[in-house]
Each structure stands twice: as C-alpha cells, then as structure tokens.
NUZAMI-154570 format. One record per residue (C-alpha): x, y, z; chain; residue number from 0. Coordinates in steps of 0.05 Angstrom, whole numbers, plus 5000, padded with zeros to 4 digits. Layout:
N
[[X,Y,Z],'A',NUM];
...
***
This chain:
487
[[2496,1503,6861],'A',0];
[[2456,1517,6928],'A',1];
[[2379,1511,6911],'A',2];
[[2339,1574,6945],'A',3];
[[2311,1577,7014],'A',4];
[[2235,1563,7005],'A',5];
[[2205,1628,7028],'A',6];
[[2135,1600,7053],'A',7];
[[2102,1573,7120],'A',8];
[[2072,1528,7094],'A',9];
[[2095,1468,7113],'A',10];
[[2063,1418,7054],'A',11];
[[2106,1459,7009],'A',12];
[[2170,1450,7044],'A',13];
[[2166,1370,7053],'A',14];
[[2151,1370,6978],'A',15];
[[2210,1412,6959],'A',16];
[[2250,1367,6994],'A',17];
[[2225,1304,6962],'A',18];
[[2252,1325,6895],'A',19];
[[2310,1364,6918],'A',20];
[[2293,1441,6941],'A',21];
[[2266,1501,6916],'A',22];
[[2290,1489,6843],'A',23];
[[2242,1438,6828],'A',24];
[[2179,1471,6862],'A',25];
[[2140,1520,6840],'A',26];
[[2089,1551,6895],'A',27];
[[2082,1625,6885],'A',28];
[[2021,1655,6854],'A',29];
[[2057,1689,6793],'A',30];
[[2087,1624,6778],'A',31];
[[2029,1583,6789],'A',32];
[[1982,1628,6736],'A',33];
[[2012,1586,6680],'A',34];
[[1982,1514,6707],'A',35];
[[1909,1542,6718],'A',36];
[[1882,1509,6660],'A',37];
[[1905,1465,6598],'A',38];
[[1873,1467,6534],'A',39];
[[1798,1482,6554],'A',40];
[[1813,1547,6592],'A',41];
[[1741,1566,6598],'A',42];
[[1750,1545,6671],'A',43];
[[1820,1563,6715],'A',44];
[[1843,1547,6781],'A',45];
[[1902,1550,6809],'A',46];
[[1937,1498,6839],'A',47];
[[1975,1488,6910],'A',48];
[[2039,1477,6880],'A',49];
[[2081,1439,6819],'A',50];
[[2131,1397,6837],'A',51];
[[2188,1366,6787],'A',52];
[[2206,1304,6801],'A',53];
[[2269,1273,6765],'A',54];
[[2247,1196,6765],'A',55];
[[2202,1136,6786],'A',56];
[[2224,1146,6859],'A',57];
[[2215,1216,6872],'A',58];
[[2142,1198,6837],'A',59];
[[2124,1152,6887],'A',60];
[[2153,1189,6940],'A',61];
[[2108,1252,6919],'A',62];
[[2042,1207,6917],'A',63];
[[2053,1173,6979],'A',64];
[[2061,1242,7014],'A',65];
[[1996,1264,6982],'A',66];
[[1970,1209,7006],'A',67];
[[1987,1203,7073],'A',68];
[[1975,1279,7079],'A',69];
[[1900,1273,7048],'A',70];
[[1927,1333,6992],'A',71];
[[1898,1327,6924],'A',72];
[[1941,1315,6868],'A',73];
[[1954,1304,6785],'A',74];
[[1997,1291,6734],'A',75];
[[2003,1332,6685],'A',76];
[[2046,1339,6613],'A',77];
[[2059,1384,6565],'A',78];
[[1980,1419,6577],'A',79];
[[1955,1408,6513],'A',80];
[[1899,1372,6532],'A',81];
[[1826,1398,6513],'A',82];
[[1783,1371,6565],'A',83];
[[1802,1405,6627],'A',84];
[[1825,1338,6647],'A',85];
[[1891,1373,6682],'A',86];
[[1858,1436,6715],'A',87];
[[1876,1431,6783],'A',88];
[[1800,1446,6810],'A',89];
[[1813,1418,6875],'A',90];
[[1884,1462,6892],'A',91];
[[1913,1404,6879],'A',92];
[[1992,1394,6875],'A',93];
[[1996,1380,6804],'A',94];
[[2069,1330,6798],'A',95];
[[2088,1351,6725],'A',96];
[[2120,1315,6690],'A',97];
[[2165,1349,6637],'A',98];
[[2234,1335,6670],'A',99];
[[2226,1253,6654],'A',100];
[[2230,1275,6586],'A',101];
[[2283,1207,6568],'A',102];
[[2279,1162,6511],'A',103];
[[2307,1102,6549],'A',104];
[[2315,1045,6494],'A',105];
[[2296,1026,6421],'A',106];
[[2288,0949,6399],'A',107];
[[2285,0949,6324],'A',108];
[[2284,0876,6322],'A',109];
[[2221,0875,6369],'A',110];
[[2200,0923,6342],'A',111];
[[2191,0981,6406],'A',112];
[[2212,1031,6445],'A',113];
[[2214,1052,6517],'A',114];
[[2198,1121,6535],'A',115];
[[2187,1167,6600],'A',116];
[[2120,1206,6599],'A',117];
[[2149,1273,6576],'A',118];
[[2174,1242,6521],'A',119];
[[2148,1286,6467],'A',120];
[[2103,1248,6417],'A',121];
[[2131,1275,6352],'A',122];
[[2204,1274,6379],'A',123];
[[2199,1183,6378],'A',124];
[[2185,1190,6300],'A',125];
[[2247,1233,6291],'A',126];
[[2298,1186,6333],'A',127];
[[2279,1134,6298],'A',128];
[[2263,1159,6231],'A',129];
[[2335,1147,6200],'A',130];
[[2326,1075,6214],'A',131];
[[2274,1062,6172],'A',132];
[[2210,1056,6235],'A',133];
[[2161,1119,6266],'A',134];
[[2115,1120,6318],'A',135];
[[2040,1124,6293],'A',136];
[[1996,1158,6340],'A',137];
[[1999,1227,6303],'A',138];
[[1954,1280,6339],'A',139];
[[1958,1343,6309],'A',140];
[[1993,1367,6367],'A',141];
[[2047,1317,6364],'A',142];
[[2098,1373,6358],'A',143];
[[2094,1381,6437],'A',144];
[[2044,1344,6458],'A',145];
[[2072,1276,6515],'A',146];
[[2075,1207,6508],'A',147];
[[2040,1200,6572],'A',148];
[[1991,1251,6568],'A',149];
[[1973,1212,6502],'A',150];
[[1971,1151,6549],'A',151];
[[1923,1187,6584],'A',152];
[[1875,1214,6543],'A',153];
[[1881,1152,6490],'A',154];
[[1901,1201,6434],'A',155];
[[1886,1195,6356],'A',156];
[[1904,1222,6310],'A',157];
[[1901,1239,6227],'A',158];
[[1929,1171,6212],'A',159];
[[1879,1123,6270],'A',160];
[[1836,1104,6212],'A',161];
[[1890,1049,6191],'A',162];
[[1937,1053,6253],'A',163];
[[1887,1057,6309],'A',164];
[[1891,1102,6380],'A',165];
[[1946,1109,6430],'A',166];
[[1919,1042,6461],'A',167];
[[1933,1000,6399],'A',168];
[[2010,1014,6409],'A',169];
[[2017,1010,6483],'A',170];
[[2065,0943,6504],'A',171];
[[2082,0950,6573],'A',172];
[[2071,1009,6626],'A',173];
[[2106,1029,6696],'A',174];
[[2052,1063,6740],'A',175];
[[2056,1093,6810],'A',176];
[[1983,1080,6842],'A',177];
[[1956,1130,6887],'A',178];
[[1980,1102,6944],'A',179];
[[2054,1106,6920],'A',180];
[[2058,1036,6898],'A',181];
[[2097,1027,6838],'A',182];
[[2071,0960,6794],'A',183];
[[2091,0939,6719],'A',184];
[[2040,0930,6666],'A',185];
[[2043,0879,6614],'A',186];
[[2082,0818,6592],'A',187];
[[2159,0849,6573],'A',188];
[[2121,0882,6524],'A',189];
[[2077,0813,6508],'A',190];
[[2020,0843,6463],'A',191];
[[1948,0809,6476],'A',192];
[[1975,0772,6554],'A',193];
[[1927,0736,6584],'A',194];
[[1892,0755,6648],'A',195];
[[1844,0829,6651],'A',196];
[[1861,0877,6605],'A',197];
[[1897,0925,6644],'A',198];
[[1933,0961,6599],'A',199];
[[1866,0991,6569],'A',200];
[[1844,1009,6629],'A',201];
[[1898,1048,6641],'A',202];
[[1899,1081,6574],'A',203];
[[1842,1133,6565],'A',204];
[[1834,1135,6643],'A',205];
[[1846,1214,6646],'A',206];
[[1899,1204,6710],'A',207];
[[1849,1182,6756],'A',208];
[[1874,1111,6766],'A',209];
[[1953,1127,6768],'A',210];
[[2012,1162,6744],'A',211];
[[2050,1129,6688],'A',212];
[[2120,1130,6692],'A',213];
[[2147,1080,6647],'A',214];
[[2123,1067,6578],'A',215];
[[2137,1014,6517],'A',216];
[[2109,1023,6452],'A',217];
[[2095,0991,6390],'A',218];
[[2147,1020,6334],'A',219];
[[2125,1012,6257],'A',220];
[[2172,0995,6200],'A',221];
[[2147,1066,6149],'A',222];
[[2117,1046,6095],'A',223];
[[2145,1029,6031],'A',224];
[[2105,1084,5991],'A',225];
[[2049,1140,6009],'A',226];
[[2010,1186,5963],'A',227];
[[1966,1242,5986],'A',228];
[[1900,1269,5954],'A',229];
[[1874,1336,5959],'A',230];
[[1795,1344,5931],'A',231];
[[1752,1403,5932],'A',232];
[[1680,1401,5935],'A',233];
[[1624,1449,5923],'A',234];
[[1582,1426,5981],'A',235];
[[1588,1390,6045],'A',236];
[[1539,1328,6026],'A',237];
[[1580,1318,5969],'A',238];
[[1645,1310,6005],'A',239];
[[1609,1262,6055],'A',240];
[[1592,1225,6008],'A',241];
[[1657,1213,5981],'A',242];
[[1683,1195,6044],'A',243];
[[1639,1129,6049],'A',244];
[[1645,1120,5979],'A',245];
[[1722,1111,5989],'A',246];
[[1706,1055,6055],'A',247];
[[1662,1015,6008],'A',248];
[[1702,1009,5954],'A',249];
[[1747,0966,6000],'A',250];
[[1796,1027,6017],'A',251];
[[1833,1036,6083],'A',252];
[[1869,1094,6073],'A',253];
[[1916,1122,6127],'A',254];
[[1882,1187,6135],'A',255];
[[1820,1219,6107],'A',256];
[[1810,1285,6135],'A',257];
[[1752,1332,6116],'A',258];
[[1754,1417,6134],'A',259];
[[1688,1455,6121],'A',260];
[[1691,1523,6092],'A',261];
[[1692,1566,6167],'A',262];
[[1754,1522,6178],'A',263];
[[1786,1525,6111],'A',264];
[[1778,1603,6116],'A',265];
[[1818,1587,6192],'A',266];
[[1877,1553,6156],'A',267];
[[1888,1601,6111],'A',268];
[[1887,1646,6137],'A',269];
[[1935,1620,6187],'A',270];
[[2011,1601,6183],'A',271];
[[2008,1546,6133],'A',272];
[[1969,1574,6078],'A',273];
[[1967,1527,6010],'A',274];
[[1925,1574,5974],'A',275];
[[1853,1534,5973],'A',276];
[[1792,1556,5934],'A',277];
[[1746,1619,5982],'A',278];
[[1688,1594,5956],'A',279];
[[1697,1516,5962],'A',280];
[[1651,1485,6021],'A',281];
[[1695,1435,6032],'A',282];
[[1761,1396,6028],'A',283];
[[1782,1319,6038],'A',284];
[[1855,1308,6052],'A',285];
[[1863,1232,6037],'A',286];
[[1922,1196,6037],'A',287];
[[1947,1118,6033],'A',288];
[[2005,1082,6039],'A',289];
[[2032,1011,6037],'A',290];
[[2067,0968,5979],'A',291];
[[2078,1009,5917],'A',292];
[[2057,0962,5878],'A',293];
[[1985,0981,5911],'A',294];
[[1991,1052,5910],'A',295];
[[1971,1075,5839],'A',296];
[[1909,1037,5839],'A',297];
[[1882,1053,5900],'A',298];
[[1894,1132,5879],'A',299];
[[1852,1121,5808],'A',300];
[[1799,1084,5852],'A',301];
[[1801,1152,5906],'A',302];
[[1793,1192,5841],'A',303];
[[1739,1155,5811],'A',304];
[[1699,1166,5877],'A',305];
[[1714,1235,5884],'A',306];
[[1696,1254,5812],'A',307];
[[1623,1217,5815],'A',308];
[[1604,1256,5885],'A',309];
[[1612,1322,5833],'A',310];
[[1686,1344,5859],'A',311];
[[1707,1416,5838],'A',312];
[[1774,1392,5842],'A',313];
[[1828,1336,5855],'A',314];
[[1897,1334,5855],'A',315];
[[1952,1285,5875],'A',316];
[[2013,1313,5913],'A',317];
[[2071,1316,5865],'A',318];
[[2134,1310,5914],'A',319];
[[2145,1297,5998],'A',320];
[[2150,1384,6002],'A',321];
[[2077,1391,5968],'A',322];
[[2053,1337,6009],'A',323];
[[2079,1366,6074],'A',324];
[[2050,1439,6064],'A',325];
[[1980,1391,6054],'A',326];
[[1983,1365,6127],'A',327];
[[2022,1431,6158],'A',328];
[[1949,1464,6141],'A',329];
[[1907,1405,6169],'A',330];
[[1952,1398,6228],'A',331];
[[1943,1476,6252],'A',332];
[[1869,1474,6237],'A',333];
[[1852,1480,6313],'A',334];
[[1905,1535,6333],'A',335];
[[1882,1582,6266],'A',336];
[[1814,1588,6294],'A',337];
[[1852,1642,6330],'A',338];
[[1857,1680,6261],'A',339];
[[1787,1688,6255],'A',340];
[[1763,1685,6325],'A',341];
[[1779,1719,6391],'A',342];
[[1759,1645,6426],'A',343];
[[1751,1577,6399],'A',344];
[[1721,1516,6436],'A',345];
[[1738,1448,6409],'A',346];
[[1691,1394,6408],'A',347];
[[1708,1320,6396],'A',348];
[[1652,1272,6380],'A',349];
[[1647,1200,6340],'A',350];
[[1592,1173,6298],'A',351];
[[1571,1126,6244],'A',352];
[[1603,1155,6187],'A',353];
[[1538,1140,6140],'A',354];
[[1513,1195,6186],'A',355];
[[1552,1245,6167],'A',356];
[[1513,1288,6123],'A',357];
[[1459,1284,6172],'A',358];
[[1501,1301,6237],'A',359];
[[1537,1360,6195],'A',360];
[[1464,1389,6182],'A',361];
[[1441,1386,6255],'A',362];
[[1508,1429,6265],'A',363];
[[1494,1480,6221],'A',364];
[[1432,1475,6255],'A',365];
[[1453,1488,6316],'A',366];
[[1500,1544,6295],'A',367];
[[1452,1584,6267],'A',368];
[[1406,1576,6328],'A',369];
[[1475,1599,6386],'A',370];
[[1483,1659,6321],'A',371];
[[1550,1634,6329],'A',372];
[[1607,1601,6264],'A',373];
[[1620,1525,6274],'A',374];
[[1687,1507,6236],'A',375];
[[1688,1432,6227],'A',376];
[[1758,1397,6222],'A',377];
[[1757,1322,6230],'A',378];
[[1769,1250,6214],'A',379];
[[1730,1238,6167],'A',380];
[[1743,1160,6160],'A',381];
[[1732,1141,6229],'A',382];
[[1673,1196,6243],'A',383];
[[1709,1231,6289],'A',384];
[[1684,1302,6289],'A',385];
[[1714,1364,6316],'A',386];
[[1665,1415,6311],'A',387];
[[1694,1483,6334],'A',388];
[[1646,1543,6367],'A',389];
[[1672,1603,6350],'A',390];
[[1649,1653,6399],'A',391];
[[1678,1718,6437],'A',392];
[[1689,1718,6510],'A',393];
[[1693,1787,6524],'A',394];
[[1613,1788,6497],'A',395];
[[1568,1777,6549],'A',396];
[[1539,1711,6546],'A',397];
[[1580,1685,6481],'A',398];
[[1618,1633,6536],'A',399];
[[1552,1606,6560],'A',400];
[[1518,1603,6494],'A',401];
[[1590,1565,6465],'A',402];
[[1582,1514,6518],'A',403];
[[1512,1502,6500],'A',404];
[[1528,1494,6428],'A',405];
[[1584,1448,6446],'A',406];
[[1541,1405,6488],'A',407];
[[1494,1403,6436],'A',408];
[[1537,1384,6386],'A',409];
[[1549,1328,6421],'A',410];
[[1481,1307,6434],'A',411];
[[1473,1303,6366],'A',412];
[[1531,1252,6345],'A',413];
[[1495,1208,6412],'A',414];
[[1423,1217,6381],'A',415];
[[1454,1181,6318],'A',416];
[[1490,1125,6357],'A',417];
[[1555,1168,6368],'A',418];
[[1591,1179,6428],'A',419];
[[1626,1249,6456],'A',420];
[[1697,1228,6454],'A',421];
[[1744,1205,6403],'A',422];
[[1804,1223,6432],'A',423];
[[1806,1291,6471],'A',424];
[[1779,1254,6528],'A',425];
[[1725,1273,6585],'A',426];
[[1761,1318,6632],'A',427];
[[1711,1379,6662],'A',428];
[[1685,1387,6597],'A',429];
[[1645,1333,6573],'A',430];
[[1630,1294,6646],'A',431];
[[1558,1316,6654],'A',432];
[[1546,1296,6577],'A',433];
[[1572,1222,6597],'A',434];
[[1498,1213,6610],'A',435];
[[1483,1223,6531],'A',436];
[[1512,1149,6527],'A',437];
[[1515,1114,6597],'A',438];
[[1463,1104,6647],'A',439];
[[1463,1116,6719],'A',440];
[[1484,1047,6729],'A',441];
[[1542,1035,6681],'A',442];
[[1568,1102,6705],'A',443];
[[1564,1071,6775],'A',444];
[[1607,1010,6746],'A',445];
[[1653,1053,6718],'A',446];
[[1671,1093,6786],'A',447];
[[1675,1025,6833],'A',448];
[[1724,1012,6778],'A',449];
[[1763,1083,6799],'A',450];
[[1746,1062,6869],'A',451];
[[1790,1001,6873],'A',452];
[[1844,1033,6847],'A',453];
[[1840,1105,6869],'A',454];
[[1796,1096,6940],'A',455];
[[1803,1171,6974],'A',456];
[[1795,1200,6903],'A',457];
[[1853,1242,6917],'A',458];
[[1882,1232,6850],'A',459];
[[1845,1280,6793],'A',460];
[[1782,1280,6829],'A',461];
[[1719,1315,6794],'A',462];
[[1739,1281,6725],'A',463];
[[1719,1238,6681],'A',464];
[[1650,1228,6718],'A',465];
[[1584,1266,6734],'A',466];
[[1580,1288,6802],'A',467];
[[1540,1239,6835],'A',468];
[[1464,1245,6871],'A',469];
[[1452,1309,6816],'A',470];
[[1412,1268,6762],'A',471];
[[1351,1317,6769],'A',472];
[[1396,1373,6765],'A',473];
[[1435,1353,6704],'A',474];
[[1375,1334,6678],'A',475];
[[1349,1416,6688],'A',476];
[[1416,1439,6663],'A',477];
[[1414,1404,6602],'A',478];
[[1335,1433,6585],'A',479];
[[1372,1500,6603],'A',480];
[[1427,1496,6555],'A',481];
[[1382,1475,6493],'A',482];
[[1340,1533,6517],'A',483];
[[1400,1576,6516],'A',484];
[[1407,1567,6435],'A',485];
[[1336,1572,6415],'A',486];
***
C-alpha cells in the first residue's frame, strides 16, 4: 500500500519520513503529537517536533545521524511509563520511539540468555520462556507494558531486586547507536564481569543521554524450585519496620519484602485487585522467598517468629499459586489505585538505610501533615527503597506546587539519613535539581564530562539527568522556597 503524501513544509519532517519509509511511520501533527507530551510525571508537557518509527538498527542510526548533522534535538523513548520526566520532549525534540523493534530475537537456555530489541515488553520475556522452566527477573510493577530498553534506561527494580538485583545485574551485552549515528557493541558475547571500563553500567541507568540501545542480551534464570508468600498485618507502622530488619538479621534474603501503609492499603482496595485487607490495619508486609524446598518451610517459621514478636495483628501463608497471585496483583497496582482515592498522585522514589525506616517514615508523616496533603507509602521494604506518594488535586490552586514541595522533601529526608533520591524511577526533570541532596558541584561536574564525551552537542535528551549549570545560588533559593511552601 502507498504511504500518504506528508502534508507539511517543513522540510525536517519530510527527510525523516523518508528515512523510515513515509508518512506511515511519522507522526507530526499536533493532535497526534498530544499523546507524547509527557510520560509518567505529567506535571510538566511539551510537545515534541515529531515521532518517528523506525523498523531496525539502521533506520536508528540513520535518524541520529540526521539529528545530528541537522543540530535537531532528539530521544528515545518506550512504552512511556517512566516517572521521571526522563522522556518529555522539553526541547521539541524528535522523540525516535521505539515500539516497532518490539522482537525477541534469540533464547540460549544452555547459556543461560536471551536477546531482545528495546520494545521488547519486560513481562512478555518471562512468558516466552516460562514453559521452559527459566524467567526474566527484573519485575517492576509495571512489567505488564513497561520496555526492555526503557528498563535499560532507567536501571529498573523491581519487587523481587532484594535477592535478584536491578536491571544492571542482568545486562550481558548491548547494541547502541551513539549520538553521532555510530553503532558500537557492548560487552564480551555476553561475557559477564570483561575486563576493561565498565561500560555496560554506564550505559544502564544513563536516562538516554549517552545513546540509544538497540540491541540487548540478558541474563535468563532457571525459576526456582519452590516459593511461598507471607502476608502480615500490623497495628502500627514502627512495628512493621521493625519486622522488616528483624527478617535481614536473622540471615534471611527473601525475594521480596514489600510494605503498604494504611493511605495506600485504602488505594488498593479500593482499586481493581481487592483481597479484602483489614480498614483499620496501619500496615501490611508482603514477603515472599524462594529457593530449594528443602529451605522453604524453615525460613517461613523463622518469618513468622519475627513477625509475631514485632506484635503482628495478623499472618498468614498463601495456601495455593491463585491466593498468592491476587497477593502481588494488589501490590503490583499500588501506584495506578492512587487514582481511586485521588484526582492526582505524584510518585516519589527514594533509598535509605533500612534501620532508618521508622525514622524516615515519621519525617513523612511529618511532612504530610505540614503540605495538609495524604502520603500513601508503597515500597521495598528489604532494600529501603521508598515510594512515597503525594496525593494532591491539581485543579486546586496551589495543590501542584505544594505536591512538588512535599516530594522534594521527601527526598531530602531519605539524603539527611544517608539515602539517596533514586532507586529505580531514575532522575529525569523531576529529581535533577535534588541531585545536589547527594553530589557536590564537583562530582556533578565529573558526571557531565562523562555525558560530554559521549554525547558532545547535548543533542540527545538534553535538560536531564543534571542541574542546570551556573544556578547554584538559585537552587539553593528554590529549595528554602519549597520547605517554606509546606510550613
């Protein structure tokens, strides 16, 4: 079939429709562009120049090198479920989306990996493979339609990182077009540990400002011989903390061990996946193992032990795989039911010390109370990975502002205990002026000659990732502003 006759003067648009093959594979008229304004964190939209489809590697290259040549901004972007901002296009950038290299190109159970394209979905790996006895761990609760490359991108978690680790603990081998068009290959044939600079975590978690992956190879797991799942209620908040390091020092690496405060447990069920928990419980602990079966039983009596000395209401082991399922269909929704109880959510991701969680969780409350606006709290417990959310109402004037100044503080307050303000949503718009929570002027510097080498027009994703430079006395009034904005 004929593609359309591009029905624009501008001739950027036209060159790029004919790199990946005409108007089919373009998109550059406002109506259509409204959808690509934002990601995840839409509390700031633009819209970009165009989105353009490419089909492989080549038309890729071909795209960036135009860009390039052409000084035109430009990202990559997935499936949008990022929640940093890290694929607004705030520069009108041509965003080069990736959703049509969607192929799962091999599987090597003996090696033990698979290679994907970047719109490979994360939770679709698991299901290929599933019938053969392997999965794919990174699990992020958006897994259903969330990419393997934005994953790349952003170094995604997930529920089950305690034990497994991030994104960049499964990454073998990656294909990337730099942003000069150059295509190069990362890593060994899939070598884990090669020698020479560690290039394959610099790529991971580098929020598409070095280059566009293409190609990836990940690390497959065999599934584990046995799993059991814990559910425990708990009349207050310290109590369930408690548990949580209680668990870690007995010598237990569980999988997973969630937590959900009462604001979020009131989200979830109120939600789709409702499993009928307790109104009045403060909070819940989702823990689960897995391993040798031989293993299994004891490690559950030792979870249950701990549970019922830190005063638990409530604990109960999942009886079959259906039970267990509903379990993790509420956890895994926790962020999208905020929308049950809230006209807008903003999602929050910071890491601490998990001995100072009961401490952290106060200063939230804390701050809640001072914005007069709910903070649901949904995270990993095991690895202190929070997720505070800041329920607020944007048609309200003001609630927007006062949610970003909650958020920030939020995050200030997992730094103040030796924290940091990413786990695994990334930096993106959001979070860039609160890198300066954890890195000096100087090791910020460092990081952006870094982006410099690789990325030297800062054409690719520019405005991420980073503070904007020479505006240290400014950030420095904008942050006194925002704390003054919640007292």
């Amino acid at each position: 079939m004929a593609s359309k006759q591009i029905k624009t003067n501008d001739k950027h648009v036209k060159n790029l429709a004919n790199i990946v093959g005409g108007s089919r594979s373009i998109l550059y008229h406002k109506e259509d562009l409204l959808a690509y304004d934002s990601d995840g964190f839409t509390l700031h939209r633009h819209l970009p120049k165009a989105v353009v489809f490419p089909k492989d590697t080549q038309e890729v290259a071909k795209l960036v090198k135009y860009c390039s040549d052409n000084q035109l901004p430009f990202l990559a972007r997935g499936a949008g479920t990022g929640l940093s901002g890290g694929a607004i296009p705030m520069n009108g950038e041509v965003i080069i989306s990736m959703v049509r290299m969607k192929r799962l190109l091999s599987v090597n159970l003996e090696n033990r990996r698979a290679v994907v394209e970047p719109g490979f979905v994360n939770l679709k790996l698991t299901n290929s493979i599933s019938d053969k006895g392997y999965y794919y761990a990174p699990d992020p609760s958006s897994q259903y339609c969330c990419t393997i490359g934005g994953n790349v991108a952003e170094n995604a978690g997930g529920a089950h990182c305690l034990k497994y680790g991030v994104t960049t603990n499964h990454i073998l081998g990656l294909e990337v077009v730099l942003p000069n068009g150059e295509i190069i290959e990362i890593g060994e044939n899939g070598i884990p540990d090669a020698p020479g600079y560690d290039l394959l975590g610099l790529i991971t978690g580098s929020e598409g400002t070095l280059g566009i992956v293409t190609k990836i190879t990940v690390r497959i797991l065999k599934n584990p011989e046995a799993k059991q799942t814990v559910l425990a209620y708990f009349d207050n908040v310290t109590d369930g903390s408690q548990a949580v390091s209680d668990i870690i020092s007995a010598g237990i690496v569980p999988a997973a061990l969630e937590m959900m405060d009462k604001t979020a447990i009131e989200g979830v069920e109120a939600a789709a996946f409702p499993v009928g928990h307790p109104k009045d419980i403060e909070a819940v602990l989702l823990i689960e193992v897995d391993g040798i079966s031989a293993g299994i039983a004891e490690q559950i009596n030792q979870i249950l032990e701990v549970c019922n000395n830190r005063n638990v209401r409530e604990v109960k082991v999942a009886q079959d795989e259906l039970e267990r399922g509903r379990w993790w269909a509420n956890r895994k929704t926790g962020f999208g039911a905020m929308g049950a109880i809230s006209a807008d959510y903003l999602v929050q991701d910071g890491v601490i010390p998990r001995s100072k969680l009961p401490q952290v969780l106060n200063r939230i409350n804390q701050i809640s109370e001072e914005a007069g606006l709910r903070i649901a709290n949904i995270f990993h417990a095991g690895d202190g990975n929070l997720h505070p959310l800041v329920l607020f109402d944007a048609r309200i004037p003001g609630e927007s502002e006062k949610a970003l100044a909650a958020g920030s503080a939020c995050l200030q307050a997992c730094a103040d205990v030796g924290g940091t303000i990413t786990g695994e949503h990334g930096v993106g718009i959001e979070k860039r002026e609160e890198m300066r929570f954890v890195f000096t002027d100087e090791e910020i510097n460092a990081q952006t000659d870094i982006r410099e080498v690789f990325n030297p027009n800062n054409l690719l994703n520019a405005g991420k990732l980073f503070p904007m430079p020479g505006r240290c006395v400014e950030i420095k009034k904008e942050l006194k502003e925002k704390e003054a904005a919640i007292s």
